[in-house]
BAFI-375330 format. One record per residue: x, y, z of N, C-alpha, C in turn; residue in three letters. Coordinates in steps of 0.05 Angstrom, whole numbers, plus 5000, padded with zeros to 4 digits. Layout:
<recs>
XYZXYZXYZala...
</recs>
This chain:
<recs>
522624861509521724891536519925131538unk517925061544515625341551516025601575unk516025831563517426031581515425971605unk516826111628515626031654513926211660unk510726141679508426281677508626581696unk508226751696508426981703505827151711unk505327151739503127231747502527581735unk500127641733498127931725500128071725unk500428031764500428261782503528411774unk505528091760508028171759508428321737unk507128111720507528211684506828471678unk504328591695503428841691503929001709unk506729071720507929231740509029491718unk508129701721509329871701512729971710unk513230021680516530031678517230351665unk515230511672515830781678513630961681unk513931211686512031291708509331461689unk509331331671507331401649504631151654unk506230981657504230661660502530631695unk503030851721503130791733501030991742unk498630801749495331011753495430981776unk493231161774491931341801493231471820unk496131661820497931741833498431871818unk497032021808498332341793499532581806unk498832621830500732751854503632621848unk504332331851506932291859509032311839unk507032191808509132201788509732481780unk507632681785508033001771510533111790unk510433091822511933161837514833031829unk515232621828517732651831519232731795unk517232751777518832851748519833181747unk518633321764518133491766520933541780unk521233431797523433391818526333281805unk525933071778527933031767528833241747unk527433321732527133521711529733691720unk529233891743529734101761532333951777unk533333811777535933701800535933651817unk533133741828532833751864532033471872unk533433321870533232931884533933001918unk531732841932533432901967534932691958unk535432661981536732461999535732172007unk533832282015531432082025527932092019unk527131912021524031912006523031682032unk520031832035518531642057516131532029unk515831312025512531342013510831202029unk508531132033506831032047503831102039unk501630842044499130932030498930592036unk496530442027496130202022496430002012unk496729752017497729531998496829641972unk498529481955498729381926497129721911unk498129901918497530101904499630251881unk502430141887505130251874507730381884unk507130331908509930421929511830311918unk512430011919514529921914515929991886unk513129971869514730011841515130251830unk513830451851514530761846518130811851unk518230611869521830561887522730651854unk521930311853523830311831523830521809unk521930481799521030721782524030991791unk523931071806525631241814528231201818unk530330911821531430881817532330881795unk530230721766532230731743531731091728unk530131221740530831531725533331581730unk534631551766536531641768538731481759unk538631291755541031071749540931081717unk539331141703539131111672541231291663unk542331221640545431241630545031451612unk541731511610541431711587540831981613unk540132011637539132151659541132291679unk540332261699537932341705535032411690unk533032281685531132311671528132161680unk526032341674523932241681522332041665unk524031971641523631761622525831601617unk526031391635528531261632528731101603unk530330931595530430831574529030631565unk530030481587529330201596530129991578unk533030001573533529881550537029911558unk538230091571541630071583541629841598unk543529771612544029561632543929671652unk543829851663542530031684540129961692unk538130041672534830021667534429701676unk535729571663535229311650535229121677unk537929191691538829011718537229111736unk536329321736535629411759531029391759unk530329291732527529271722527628921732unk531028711719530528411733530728441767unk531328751777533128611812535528521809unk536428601791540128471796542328711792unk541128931802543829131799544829131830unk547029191830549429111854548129421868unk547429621856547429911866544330011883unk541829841874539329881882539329611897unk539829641920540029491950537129401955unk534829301958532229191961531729071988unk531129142010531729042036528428992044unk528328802056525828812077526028852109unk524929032112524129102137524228932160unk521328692143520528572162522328342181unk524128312153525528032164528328182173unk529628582170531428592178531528732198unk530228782229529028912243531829022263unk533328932263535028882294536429162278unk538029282303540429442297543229322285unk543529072279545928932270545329012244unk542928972231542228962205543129282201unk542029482219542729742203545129832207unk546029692225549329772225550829692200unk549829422194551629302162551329622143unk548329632139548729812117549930092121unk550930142143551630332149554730312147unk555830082151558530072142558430072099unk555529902095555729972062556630102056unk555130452063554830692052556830782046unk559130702058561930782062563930772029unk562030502020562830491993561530621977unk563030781958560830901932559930651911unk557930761887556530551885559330471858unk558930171844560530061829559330141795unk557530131792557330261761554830451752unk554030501776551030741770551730991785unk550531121784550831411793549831441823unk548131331830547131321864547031051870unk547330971893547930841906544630811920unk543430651916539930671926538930421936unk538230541972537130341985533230331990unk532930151980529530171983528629952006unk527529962029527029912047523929912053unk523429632042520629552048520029492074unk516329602084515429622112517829622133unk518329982129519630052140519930072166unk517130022176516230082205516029862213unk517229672209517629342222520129482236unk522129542230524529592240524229682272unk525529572282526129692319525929922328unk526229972346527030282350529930332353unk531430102367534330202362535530142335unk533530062317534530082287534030342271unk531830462279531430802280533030862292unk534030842310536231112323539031002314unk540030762300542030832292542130882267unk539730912251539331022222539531292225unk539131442243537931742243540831872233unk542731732241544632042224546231922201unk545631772189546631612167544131752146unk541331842153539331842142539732212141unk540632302164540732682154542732732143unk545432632143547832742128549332492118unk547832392096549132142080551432262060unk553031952044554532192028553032171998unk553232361984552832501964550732391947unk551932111951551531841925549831641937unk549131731961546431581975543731661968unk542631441962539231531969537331321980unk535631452001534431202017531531222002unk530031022004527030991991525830852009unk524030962030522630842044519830662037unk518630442048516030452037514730322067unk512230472068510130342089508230352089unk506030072091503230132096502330362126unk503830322144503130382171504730592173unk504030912160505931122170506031252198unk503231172213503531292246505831122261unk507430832249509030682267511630752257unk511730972236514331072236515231302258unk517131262267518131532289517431812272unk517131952280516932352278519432382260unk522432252281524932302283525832292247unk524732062236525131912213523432082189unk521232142194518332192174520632512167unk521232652196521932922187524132912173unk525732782161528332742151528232702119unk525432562108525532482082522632642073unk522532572052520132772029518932582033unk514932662039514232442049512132482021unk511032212005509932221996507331961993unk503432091999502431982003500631781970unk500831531977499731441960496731391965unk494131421942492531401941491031081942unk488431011938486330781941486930751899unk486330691895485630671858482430591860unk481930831835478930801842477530511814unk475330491825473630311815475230211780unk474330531765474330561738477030501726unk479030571744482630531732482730231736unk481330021759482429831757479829651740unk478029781737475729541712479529571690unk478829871680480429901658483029741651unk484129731675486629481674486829261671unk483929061686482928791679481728801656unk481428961638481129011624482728911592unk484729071595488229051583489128791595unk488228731612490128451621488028221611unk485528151609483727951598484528011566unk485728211555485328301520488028091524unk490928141534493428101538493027721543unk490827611550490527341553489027201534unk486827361511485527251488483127131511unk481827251532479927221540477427421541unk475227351545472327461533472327611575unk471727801577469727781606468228071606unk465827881621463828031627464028481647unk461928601639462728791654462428741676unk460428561691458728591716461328411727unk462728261715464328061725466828111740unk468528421727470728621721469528771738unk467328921749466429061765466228921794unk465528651796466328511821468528511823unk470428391812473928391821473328611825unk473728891819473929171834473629251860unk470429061849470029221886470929071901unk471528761901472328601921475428691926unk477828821911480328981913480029181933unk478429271933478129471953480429621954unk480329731924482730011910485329921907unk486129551912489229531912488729401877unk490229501862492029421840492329091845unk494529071851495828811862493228581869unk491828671886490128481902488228391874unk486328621861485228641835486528411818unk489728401809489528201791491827981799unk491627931821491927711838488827531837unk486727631843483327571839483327541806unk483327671793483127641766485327371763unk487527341767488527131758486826841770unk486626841792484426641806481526581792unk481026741775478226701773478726651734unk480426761724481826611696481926431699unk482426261721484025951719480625781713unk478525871729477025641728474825851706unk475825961687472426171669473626041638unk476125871636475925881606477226051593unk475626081560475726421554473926501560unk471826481582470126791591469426821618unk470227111621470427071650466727231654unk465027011670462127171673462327231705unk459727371714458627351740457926981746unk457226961732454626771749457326471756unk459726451731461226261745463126301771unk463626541773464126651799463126561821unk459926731815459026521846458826301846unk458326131829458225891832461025741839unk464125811836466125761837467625761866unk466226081875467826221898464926221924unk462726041910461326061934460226341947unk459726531925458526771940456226841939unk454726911948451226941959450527151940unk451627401934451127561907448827691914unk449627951900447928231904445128111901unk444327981877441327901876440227681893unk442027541907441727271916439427481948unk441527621959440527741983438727901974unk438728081946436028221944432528081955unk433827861934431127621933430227481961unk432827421987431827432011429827612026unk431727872023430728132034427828192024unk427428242001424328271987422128092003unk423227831998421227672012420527672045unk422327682060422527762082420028002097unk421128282083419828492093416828422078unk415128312053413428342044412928082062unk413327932085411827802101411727502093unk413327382071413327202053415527112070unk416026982097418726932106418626572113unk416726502102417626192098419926112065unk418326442040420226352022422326442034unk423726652048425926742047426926632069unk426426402074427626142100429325982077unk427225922061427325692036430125752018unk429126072013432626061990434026172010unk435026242035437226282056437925892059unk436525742058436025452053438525412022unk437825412009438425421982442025511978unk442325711994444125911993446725682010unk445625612032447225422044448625192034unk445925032025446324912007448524811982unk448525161972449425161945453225231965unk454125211984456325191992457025502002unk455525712005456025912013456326012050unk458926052057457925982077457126322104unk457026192126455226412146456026642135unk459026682140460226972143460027092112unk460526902092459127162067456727192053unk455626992080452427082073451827442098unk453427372116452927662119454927952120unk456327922105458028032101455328172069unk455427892054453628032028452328152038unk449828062062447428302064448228572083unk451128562093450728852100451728962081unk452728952059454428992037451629092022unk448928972023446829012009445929202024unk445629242047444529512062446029732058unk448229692063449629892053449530012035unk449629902010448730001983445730251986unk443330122007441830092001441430462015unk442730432038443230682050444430862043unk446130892021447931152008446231161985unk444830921976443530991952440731201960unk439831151984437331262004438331561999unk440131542008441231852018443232091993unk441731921972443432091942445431991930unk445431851940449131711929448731611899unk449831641882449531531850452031421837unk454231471851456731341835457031031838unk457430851827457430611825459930571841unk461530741836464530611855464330701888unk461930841888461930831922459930601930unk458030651908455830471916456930101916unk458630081903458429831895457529681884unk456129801875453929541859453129781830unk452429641811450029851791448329921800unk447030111784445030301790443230221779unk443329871763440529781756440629531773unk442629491794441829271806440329381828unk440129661840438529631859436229681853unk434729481884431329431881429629701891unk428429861873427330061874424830001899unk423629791897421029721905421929671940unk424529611948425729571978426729801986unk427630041971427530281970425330441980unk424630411963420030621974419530491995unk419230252001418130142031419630162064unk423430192054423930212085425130492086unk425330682105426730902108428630842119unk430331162114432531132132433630952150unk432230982179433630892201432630672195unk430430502173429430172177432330112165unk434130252147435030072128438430172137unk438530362165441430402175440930182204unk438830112208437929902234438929672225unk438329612194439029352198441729282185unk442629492175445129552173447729392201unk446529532220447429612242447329342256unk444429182248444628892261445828662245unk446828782226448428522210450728552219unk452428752221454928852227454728792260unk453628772288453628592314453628312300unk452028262275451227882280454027852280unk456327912244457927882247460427802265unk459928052284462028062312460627832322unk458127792336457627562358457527372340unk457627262315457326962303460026802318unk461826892316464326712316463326632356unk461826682362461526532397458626332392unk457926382371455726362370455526032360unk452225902373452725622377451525442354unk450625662334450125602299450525832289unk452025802272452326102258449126062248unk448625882229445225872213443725892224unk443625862253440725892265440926292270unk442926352283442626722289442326762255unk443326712235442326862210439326762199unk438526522201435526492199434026612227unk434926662245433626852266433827172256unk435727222242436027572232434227592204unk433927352200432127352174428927462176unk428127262202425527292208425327582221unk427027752230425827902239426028122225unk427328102202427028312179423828312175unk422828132176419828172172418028402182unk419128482209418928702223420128942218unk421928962199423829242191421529402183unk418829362163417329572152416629732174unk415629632192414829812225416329852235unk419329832239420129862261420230262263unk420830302284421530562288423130682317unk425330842309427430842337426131042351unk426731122378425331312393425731522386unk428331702375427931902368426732002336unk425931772325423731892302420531902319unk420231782328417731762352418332112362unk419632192378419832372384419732662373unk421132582346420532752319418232852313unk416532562307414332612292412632772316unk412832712345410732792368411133092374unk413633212361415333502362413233622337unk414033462318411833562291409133622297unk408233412311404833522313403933702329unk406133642361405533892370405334232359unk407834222340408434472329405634502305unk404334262300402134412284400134392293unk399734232323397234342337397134692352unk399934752349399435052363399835232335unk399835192307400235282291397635242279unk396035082282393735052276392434912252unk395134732240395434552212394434302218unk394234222252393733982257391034012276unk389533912273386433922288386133632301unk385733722317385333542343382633422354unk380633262338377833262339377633032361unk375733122381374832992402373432712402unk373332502407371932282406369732222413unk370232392442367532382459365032682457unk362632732457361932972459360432992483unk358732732505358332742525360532862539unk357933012562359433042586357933012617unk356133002615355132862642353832482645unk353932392666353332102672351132072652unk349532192654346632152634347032152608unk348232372600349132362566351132112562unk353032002570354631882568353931582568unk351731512576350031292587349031162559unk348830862561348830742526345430862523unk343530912543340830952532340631302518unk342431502532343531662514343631752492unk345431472491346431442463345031372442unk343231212448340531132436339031332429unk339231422446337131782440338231952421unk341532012425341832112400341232062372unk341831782370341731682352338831592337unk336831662351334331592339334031772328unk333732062330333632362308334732252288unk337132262291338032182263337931942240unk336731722261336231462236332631412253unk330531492243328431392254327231272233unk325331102268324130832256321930912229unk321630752205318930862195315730762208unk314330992212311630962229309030872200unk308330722212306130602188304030702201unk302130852194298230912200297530932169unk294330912193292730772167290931132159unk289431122144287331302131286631472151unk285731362171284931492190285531672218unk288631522219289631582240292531792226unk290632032219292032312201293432472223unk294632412231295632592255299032682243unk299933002245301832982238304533042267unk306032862271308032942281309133042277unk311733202296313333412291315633322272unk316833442256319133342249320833252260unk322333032257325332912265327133202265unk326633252232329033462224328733672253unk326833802256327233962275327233902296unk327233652311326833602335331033592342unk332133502310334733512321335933722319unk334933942304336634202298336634382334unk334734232346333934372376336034262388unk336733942384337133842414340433832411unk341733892380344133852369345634012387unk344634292381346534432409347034412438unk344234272448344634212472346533992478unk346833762456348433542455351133632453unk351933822441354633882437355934122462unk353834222478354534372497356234272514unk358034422526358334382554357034352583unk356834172598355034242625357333962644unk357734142651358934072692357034032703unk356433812719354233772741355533552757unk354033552781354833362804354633072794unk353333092779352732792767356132712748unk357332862740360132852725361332762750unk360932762770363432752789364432462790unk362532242788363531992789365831922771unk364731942748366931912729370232082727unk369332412738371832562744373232302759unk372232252779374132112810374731832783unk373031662771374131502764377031512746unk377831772729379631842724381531942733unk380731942758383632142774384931862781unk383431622788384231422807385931282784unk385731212754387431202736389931322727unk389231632739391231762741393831732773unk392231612781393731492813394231792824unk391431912831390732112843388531962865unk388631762879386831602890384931852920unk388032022921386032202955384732362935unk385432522915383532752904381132592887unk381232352894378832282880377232232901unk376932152920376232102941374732342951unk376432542949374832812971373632962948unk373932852915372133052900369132992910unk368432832928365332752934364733002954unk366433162964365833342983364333572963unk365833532937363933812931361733792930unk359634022927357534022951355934272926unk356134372909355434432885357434622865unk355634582840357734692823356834922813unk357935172806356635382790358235462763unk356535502744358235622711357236032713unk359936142700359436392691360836442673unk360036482653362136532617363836302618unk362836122618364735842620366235732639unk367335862659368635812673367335592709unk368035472708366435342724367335362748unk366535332774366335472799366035122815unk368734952832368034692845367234892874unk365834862885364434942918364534752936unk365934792958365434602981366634733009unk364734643031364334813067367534593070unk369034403058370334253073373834353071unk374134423087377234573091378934323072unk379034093085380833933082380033843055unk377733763046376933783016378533933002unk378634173012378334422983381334512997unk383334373011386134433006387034252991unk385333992990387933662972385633782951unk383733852947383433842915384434092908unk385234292919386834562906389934552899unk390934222910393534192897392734032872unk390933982872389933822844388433852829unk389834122826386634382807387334192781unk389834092775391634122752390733822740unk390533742752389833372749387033352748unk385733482763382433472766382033582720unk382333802715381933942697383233732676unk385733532675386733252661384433032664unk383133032679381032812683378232892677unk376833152664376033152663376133132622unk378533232618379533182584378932922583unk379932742599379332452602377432272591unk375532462613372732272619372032362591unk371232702588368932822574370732882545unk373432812540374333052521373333292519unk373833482545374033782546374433832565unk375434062561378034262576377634442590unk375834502608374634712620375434962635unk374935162642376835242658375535302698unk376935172709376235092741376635212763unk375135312774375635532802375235332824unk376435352845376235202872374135452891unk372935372902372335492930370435392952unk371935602972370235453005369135673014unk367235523021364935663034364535503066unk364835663085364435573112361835653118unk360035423131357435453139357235493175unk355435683176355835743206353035513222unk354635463238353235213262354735323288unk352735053303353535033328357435043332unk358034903320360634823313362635053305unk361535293304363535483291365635493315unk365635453340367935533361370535333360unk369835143339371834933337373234963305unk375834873307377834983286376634873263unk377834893237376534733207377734413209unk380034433222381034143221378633933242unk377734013269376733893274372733853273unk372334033243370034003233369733853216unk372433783200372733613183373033323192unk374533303223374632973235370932953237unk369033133251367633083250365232863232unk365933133209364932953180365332703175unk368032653184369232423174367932213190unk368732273223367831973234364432063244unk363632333247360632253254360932393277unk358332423293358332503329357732793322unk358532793356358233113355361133313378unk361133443372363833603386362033733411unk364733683437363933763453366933923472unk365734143477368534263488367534263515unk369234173523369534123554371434363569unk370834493592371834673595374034643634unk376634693631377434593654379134753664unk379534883688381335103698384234863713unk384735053725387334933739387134843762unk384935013773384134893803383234563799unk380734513776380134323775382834073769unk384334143751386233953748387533883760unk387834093791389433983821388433783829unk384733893833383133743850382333503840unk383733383812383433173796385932963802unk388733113808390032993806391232733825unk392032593816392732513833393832313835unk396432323857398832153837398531833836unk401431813822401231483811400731293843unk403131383859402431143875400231153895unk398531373901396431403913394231273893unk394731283877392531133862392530853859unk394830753869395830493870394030383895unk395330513921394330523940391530453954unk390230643933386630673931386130343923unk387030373906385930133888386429883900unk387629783920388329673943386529673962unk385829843980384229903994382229783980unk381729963961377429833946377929523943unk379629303948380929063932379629023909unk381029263898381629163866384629073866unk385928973888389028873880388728623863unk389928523857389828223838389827983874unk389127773869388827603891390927423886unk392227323912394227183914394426943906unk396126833896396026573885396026383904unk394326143908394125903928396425833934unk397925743912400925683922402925863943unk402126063940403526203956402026183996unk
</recs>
């Protein structure tokens, strides 16, 4: 009869605390602890699946129960060791949590305790997911758990140590278990493919790893799954083909094509990918799994066990082209598709929709790098690293004008003049005709003739009244640059003096340059000086002429005159309205 098959996870459970990685804290502490006499009472452990809680239990049970021990190297070979390595010693009690939650359950063992143990030295209860238990199963543990007798020892174990009470945690030695990194568990699938007379790949042993996500247990629970269908060899490539996974290069080769604008191929193999039985969710699960990579690798990261992947699978060339925030953006939008797929009314259509718009990741940019970069230039336009060259060098209607422009431009490209023998005449040079006119072209000049265009810029600027009353000014004067707007119009030269600030923006506008602008009024003396500025200005506006009429009080008596005498009058003269025939 063929002995019966025995999973990885079981066969390779270590049977003393030499065999038992990545917890060098727990084994140094509890040998340390046996060595020396000092055993509590009670033990909390807790940390993550399939990392060694449970078998640390044990582990600790047969030091203390071993016939040669107390010892941190049990025998493993007494009937002590032996019953208690199958699960069949009467003295190491093995309880679950989950299925013994009620207070009935902790009352039984509480009448147990009462017995000392029958052929080992402690009496040892190990109490898996501990924190399933009730709360009135905590409170009737609590004093069975501070003053047990002698020959008790409790062994707690939990993934979830915040759902243990305070009451409980403060009572036992709490000890935290670690993740197992990358390298301890290749090394173990390792020993366990040698232990089977199977061949496997590194890249192959490095997936199981990362897909464990640091549990032992989970690691070659996967390794046994993926033995069953490799033969003797375990590779990458029958993996995906087996387990249906989209694979680090599968999404490279999307992504590449995508951002280089090629997004009918990278329709085609997201096509392919479906196809080949892979479905929505580890197609994106892979590509944020690929951003991810792609972002710690961005940002210095070099260890393979954070990165996940080798350091020759990533694509150097998708690297140089997206930055940072392109390649934490789309990070960020794989991880929402995820969440919204499951409502979603094709999963394939939102991931061939996230496909296409990777096409857009090389440009994209968030507002606060926008803001960055506009922080940057400022700081080297006033530092003087960044030069700021004008577009325009006109500045009045005339210069600005396409026949202008023509003019400049003939100095510098002229026509060739053909004469004959006779007609020896020498013209002036080009060259010097522009070395004259170059400065005047690049000068500054303000003139009334600028004003159109000022107002056309203010009105862009939705300055529509100060563009309006800039027609009041009435001339302009320059002294050491500074230019001088003039105008007799009160009401002019108060709305354009709140808009010194915008006028001097519209003229950067029109002319590109920056001038510096004086307001002023000048009141012209007329007939009109006896009347206020406000109503010299209605004048302007509607036309006519002002007339002050002059009236005492006597006249306003001799004017007045009341309502119903006026009624009255107007009666008399028959201006009444005439009676209606009907009446």
């Amino acid at each position: 009869m063929a002995a019966a098959y025995e999973v990885t996870a079981t066969r390779k459970r270590p049977q003393d605390f030499d065999r038992l990685v990545g917890q060098d804290f727990v084994v140094s502490t509890l040998e340390n602890a046996i060595k020396a006499g000092r055993i509590a009472h009670a033990y909390l452990f807790s940390g993550p699946r399939g990392v060694g809680k449970t078998s640390s239990a044990r582990l600790l049970a047969k030091a203390l129960n071993c016939e040669h021990g107390p010892t941190p190297h049990p025998c493993g070979e007494c009937d002590s060791c032996r019953s208690i390595a199958q699960g069949k010693s009467v003295d190491v009690i093995e309880i679950d949590g989950a299925s013994n939650t009620s207070v009935n359950d902790v009352r039984a063992i509480k009448e147990e305790v009462m017995y000392p143990p029958q052929s080992s030295r402690y009496k040892i209860y190990i109490i898996d997911e501990v924190h399933m238990l009730s709360t009135s199963a905590f409170n009737a543990l609590l004093k069975t758990i501070e003053e047990p007798p002698e020959y008790i020892i409790f062994i707690f174990a939990t993934t979830e140590l915040q759902k243990v009470p305070a009451t409980i945690r403060s009572r036992c030695q709490q000890f935290r278990f670690n993740l197992i990194s990358q390298d301890l568990i290749i090394e173990c699938l390792k020993s366990a493919a040698a232990d089977l007379g199977m061949k496997a790949d590194e890249d192959a042993l490095f997936w199981i790893a990362r897909e464990s996500t640091g549990s032992m247990r989970d690691a070659y629970t996967l390794f046994d799954q993926v033995a069953s269908f490799s033969e003797d060899h375990i590779t990458l490539e029958k993996i995906r083909e087996k387990l249906s996974i989209a694979g680090f290069g599968a999404i490279t080769d999307i992504v590449r094509k995508a951002i280089t604008g090629n997004t009918e191929a990278a329709i085609e193999a997201l096509s392919e990918l479906f196809a080949s039985g892979v479905s929505a969710d580890q197609i994106i699960k892979d590509a944020a799994d690929f951003f991810r990579t792609l972002m710690l690798y961005k940002n210095g990261v070099k260890r393979t066990d954070i990165l996940g992947s080798a350091l020759s699978d990533i694509p150097e060339d998708i690297v140089s082209i997206l930055s940072d925030e392109q390649i934490e953006a789309a990070l960020k939008a794989f991880l929402n598709l995820y969440r919204d797929v499951r409502y979603s009314l094709s999963p394939r259509f939102e991931i061939e929709l996230m496909i296409l718009r990777l096409s857009a990741l090389p440009s994209l940019s968030s507002p606060e790098s926008l803001v960055r970069k506009l922080e940057e230039m400022k700081k080297g336009v006033a530092e003087g690293s960044v030069v700021v060259k004008s577009s325009k060098k006109a500045i009045s209607i005339e210069e600005a004008s396409p026949t202008a422009e023509k003019k400049k431009e003939e100095p510098l490209k002229p026509e060739p003049v053909v004469q004959t023998a006779a007609e020896v005449v020498q013209p002036e040079p080009v060259e010097e005709v522009a070395e004259e006119e170059e400065p005047i072209e690049d000068s500054f000049s303000l003139t009334l003739q600028s004003l159109p265009a000022i107002a056309e810029a203010l009105r862009k600027m939705g300055r529509a009244t100060a563009a309006r009353y800039l027609s009041s000014i009435e001339k302009i004067e320059e002294n050491d640059g500074v230019y001088t707007l003039i105008t007799s119009k009160p009401l002019a030269y108060n709305t354009l003096k709140n808009d010194e600030k915008n006028i001097g923006k519209a003229i950067a506008s029109a002319f590109g340059e920056s001038p510096v602008l004086k307001l002023r009024l000048e009141e012209k003396e007329s007939g009109d000086a006896l009347f206020s500025p406000q109503m010299k200005e209605l004048k302007a506006f509607f036309g006519g002429n002002l007339i002050k009429k002059e009236t005492d009080e006597k006249e306003k008596e001799e004017n007045y005159v009341p309502k119903h005498e006026s009624i009255r009058n107007d009666e008399d003269d028959g201006l009444s309205p005439e009676p209606d025939e009907d009446n």
